[in-house]
Each structure stands twice: as structure tokens, then as C-alpha cells.
N, C-alpha and C positions, 0 to 999 in steps of 0.2 A: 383565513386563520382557523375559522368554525369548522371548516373542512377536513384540515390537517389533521385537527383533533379527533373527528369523528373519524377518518380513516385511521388514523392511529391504535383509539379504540376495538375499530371494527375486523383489523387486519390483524391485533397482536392483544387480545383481550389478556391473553398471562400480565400483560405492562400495563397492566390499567393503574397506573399506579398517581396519587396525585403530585408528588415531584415531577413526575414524566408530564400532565397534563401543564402545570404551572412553568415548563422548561419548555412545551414545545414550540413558542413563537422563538425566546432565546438559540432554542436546535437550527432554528429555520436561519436564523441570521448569521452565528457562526460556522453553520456548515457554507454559506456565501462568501465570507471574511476565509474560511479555507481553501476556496475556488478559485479567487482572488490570488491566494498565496500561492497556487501553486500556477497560476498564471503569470504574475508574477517573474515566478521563479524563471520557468520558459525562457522570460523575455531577457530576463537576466545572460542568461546561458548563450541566447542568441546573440546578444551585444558582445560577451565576452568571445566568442567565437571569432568575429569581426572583427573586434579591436581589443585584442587582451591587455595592451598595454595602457589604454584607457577605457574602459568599457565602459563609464557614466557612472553618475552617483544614483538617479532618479529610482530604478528599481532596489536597487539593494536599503534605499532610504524607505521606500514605501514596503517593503519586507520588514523593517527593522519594525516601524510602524504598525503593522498589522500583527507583530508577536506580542505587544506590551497587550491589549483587547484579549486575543486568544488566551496567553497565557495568565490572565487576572480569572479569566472566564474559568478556567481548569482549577485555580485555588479555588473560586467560589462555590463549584461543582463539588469539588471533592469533599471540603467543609461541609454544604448543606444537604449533601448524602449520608454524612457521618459514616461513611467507612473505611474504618482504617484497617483491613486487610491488607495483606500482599498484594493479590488480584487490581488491588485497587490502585496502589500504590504505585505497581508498574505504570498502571494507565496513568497516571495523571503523569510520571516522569514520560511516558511515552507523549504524552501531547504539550509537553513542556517542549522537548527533545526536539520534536518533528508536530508542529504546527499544522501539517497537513490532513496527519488522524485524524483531524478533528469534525472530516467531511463522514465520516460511520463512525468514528469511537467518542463518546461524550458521559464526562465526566458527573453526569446526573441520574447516569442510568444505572437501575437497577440491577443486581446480577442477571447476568444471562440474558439480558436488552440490549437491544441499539436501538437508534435512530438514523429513519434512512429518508431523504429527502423526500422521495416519490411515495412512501410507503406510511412513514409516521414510525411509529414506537413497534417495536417488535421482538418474538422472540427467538434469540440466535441460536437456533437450534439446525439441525443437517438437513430438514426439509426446507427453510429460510435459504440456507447454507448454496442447496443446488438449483434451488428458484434462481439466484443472483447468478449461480453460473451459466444455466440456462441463458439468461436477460444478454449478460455479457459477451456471449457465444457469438452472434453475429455482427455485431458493431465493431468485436476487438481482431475479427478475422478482415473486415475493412480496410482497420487503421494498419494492420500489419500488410493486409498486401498494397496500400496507398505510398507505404516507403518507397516500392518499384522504381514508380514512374521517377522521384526524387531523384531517387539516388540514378539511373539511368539517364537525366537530365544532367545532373550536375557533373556527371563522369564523364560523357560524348559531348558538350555544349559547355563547358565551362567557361570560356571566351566569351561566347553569348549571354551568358548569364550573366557575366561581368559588367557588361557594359547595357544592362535592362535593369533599372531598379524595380521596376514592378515584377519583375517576375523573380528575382531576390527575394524581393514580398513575397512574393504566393510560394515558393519555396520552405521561409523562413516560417508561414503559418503552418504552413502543411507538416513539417518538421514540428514546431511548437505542440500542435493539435494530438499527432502523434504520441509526444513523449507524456502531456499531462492523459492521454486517457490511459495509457501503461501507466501512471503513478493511481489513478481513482480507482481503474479493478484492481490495485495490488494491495493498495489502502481497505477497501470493502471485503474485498475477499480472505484477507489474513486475518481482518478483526471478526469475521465469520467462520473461518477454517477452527472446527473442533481442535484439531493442532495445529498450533500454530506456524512451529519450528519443521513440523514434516511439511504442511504447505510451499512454505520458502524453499525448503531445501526440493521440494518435489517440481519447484516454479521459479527454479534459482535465475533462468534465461530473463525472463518478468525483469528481477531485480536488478541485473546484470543492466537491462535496458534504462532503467531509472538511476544508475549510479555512473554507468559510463561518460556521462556529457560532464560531469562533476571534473572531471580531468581536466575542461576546457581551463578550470581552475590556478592549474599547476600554471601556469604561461603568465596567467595577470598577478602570484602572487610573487612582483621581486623583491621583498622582503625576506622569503626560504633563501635566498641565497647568504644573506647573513647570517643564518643557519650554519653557514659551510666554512671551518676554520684549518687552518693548515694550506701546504701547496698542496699535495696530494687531492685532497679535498676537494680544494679550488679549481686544479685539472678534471676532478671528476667531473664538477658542476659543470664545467663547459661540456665536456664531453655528451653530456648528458641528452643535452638540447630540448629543452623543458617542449619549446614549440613542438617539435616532431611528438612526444608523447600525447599534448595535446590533438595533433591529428591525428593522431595511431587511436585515439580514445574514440572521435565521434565518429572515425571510420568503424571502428569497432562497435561501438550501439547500434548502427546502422545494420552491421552485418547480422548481432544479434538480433534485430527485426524481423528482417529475411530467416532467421533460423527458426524463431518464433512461429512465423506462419506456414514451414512446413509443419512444427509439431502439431501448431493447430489444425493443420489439415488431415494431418494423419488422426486425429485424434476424435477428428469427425465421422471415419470409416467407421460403418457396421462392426468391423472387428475390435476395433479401439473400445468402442464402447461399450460391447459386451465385456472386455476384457477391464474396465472400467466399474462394469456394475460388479462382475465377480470379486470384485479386490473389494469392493463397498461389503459385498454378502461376506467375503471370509470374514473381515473385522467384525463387524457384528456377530458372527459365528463365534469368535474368540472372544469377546463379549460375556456372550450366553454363555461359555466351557467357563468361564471364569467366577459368573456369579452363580452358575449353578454346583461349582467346586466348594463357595463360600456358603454359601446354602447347605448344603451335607456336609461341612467341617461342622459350622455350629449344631446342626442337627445331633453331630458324633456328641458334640460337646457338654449338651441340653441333655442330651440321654447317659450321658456319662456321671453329672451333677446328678443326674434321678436319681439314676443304681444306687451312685454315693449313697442320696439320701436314703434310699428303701431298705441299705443294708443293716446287717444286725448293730446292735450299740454297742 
């Protein structure tokens, strides 16, 4: 715990803040309870998958269960920060919202901080920002080419897979392990991304991956069908065949895997990444044309107010 703190300190001295120090065993424990949750979730996904029409109560119970902790934790946070900004605001709806933030966004932190498991308190700035990218770089090019084998088993072998529950198992983790580390770099990396909204949109494939399985959804909820009034209606719903979108869904995250890891690989070329640092130098270039614009407006301005004053009465 002594550790945490001194790495916290010694890694992100801007956060030296005593909230931050007084928070960070609480950091330690709800970024756990978010690991949980999205573990969790997985297993969730994975049951519904299986048997949409009864997929179990046991996870979706111990989810409900792990939101009352988190989200007390995010009122308390936000309260003994006293900040009621916008900035802030969002965050605490965003870890109300999605529970899983809560593994780098925390409700205690100072502006322009986080807390990161391995790291302790730090400051989110663009050097933070491409360290985490760096980290992420080769573990997330693993998990993306570890789909392969999955999906090339479950597509030539599906018979045999049927009728093996262990290898179901090593499937279904493999598959699991997959999806929660596309949700922890997308989680880490957007509450790090200087923009947020160009992030997403620039890593929409990412997101694509983490929203996809949610479809499995559509199959177990037969309640939407009472949604559906009229014959018309009624015809459409069959029509429809909830099932088939369901597996049009996790063939589809599947695929977007695979798509994933060619971009990452291309993005590992010499070329990519010059072409990567340039697009970093223009922004900052645009930056600099920007504050140095504001710079000589007030200058005009400063010297305009003088004339004023030096002029005759």
C-alpha cells in the first residue's frame, strides 16, 4: 500500500495531491470491483450466447451487486472533491453509466489526473497518453491475432467442439480474455486521449469490438416482442429472427478482430509511424500558429489601449 503511494508520488509528482494520497488504497480496491465487472460481464455474454433463452441469473446478479459499491463510490468521490464543473459532472455520469471506467477514470481525481493500477496517480497528459500506447502495443496485437486460431477452430471443427466441453472452455476463455482486454485499452486510452471524441472516432473498430456481443442480447430479451403491436408488426417480428441477428452479431465482432489486427499491423510499419509522428508534429504546429495569433492580437490590442492613452485630451 506504502508502495503505491510512493510510486504515485514519484511517477506523477503534478498529483501530489492529499485527496489523491488519502484515495489511493480506495483506487486500489475499485479499480478490482471494475475488473470484476467486466469480467463479469464476459461471462455474462458467454452464457447468453449458449442459451439466450435462459442464460442464468448468477452474473447478471453479481453485476447488479457490484453497481450499488461503484456507484456510492462515484457520489462519494465527486462530493469530497467538491467539483462541480461540467468536466466533472460528465465523469461521475460516465462512471454512474458504464461502471467499468472506473478501472482509469476516478471520481477523486484532480483535474488532469488519473489513477492507474501499475502506475499510482498521474498526470494525463500526451507523454502519459503514448507511454500507455506504447505498453498496450504488444499484448493488444496478441489478443487480436489469438482470435485466429478461435475462430478457425470453431468454423472447420464445430462438431468436435460440440461434443468436448473442455475445449468449449478454452474457447469460451479465450473468447472472454479477448473481449475484456479490447474493453481495458479502450477504457485507459479514451480517458487518456487529449480528445476524446477524435479518439473513438479515429478507434471506432476498438469499439465496434466491445459493443458487438451486446447483440447476443436481442435473442434473450422476449419481452421486445411485446414491444410489437399490430399484424404488420407481428409479421415483421417473426420475420426478423432475433436469433440469426444474434449470430450475425458475434460473427461480426469476431470479424472485426481480425480487422483490427491488420490495422495494427500496418500501423506497426516504419511508414505508419512516421506518418503517425507527422500528424502529432502538424497538431502541435497548429497549436503554436494558434497561440502565437493570440499573442499578436493582444499585442495589437495592449498597443492600441497605449496610443489611446498617449493621445492628446
Amino acid at each position: 500500500m506504502n508502495r503505491a503511494k510512493d510510486r504515485g508520488t514519484k511517477n506523477g509528482p503534478d498529483c501530489d495531491d492529499p485527496i489523491h494520497r488519502e484515495a489511493t488504497p480506495r483506487e486500489q480496491l475499485m479499480t478490482g470491483l471494475a475488473v470484476v465487472f467486466l469480467v463479469l460481464s464476459a461471462v455474462a455474454l458467454r452464457q447468453i450466447e449458449h442459451a439466450p433463452e435462459d442464460p442464468g441469473q448468477l452474473p447478471a446478479t453479481l453485476l447488479l451487486a457490484l453497481c450499488l459499491p461503484l456507484g456510492i463510490d462515484a457520489l462519494v468521490g465527486f462530493v469530497r472533491r467538491s467539483d462541480f464543473t461540467g468536466p466533472a459532472i460528465r465523469r461521475l455520469l460516465v462512471l454512474l453509466l458504464i461502471p467499468p471506467f472506473r478501472i482509469a477514470l476516478s471520481p477523486y481525481a484532480a483535474r488532469c489526473c488519473v489513477f492507474l493500477p501499475t502506475l499510482g496517480w498521474q498526470k494525463a497528459d500526451l507523454d502519459l497518453y503514448e507511454r500507455m500506447e506504447r505498453t498496450f502495443g504488444i499484448p493488444m496485437l496478441f489478443m487480436a491475432v489469438l482470435i485466429l486460431p478461435i475462430l478457425a477452430v470453431e468454423l472447420f471443427w464445430a462438431n468436435w467442439v460440440a461434443e468436448h466441453a473442455i475445449v468449449r472452455l478454452i474457447l469460451d476463455l479465450g473468447t472472454a480474455a479477448i473481449w475484456i482486454a479490447f474493453c481495458v485499452e479502450f477504457i485507459v486510452m479514451t480517458t487518456l486521449a487529449p480528445k476524446k471524441l477524435a479518439y473513438i472516432a479515429r478507434n471506432w473498430i476498438n469499439l465496434a469490438i466491445i459493443v458487438m456481443p451486446f447483440l447476443a442480447f436481442l435473442r434473450g430479451l422476449q419481452g421486445v416482442r411485446l414491444l410489437w403491436l399490430g399484424k404488420g408488426l407481428t409479421k415483421a417480428a417473426k420475420a426478423l429472427k432475433v436469433y440469426r441477428m444474434r449470430g450475425l452479431g458475434l460473427r461480426g465482432w469476431r470479424g472485426m478482430v481480425a480487422l483490427d489486427l491488420m490495422e495494427r499491423l500496418l500501423h506497426r510499419t516504419p511508414e505508419r509511424r512516421l506518418e503517425r509522428l507527422r500528424e502529432i508534429l502538424a497538431e502541435q504546429e497548429r497549436k503554436e500558429a494558434r497561440l502565437r495569433q493570440r499573442i499578436r492580437d493582444l499585442e495589437s490590442q495592449v498597443n492600441a489601449e497605449k496610443d489611446a492613452g498617449d493621445g492628446p485630451d
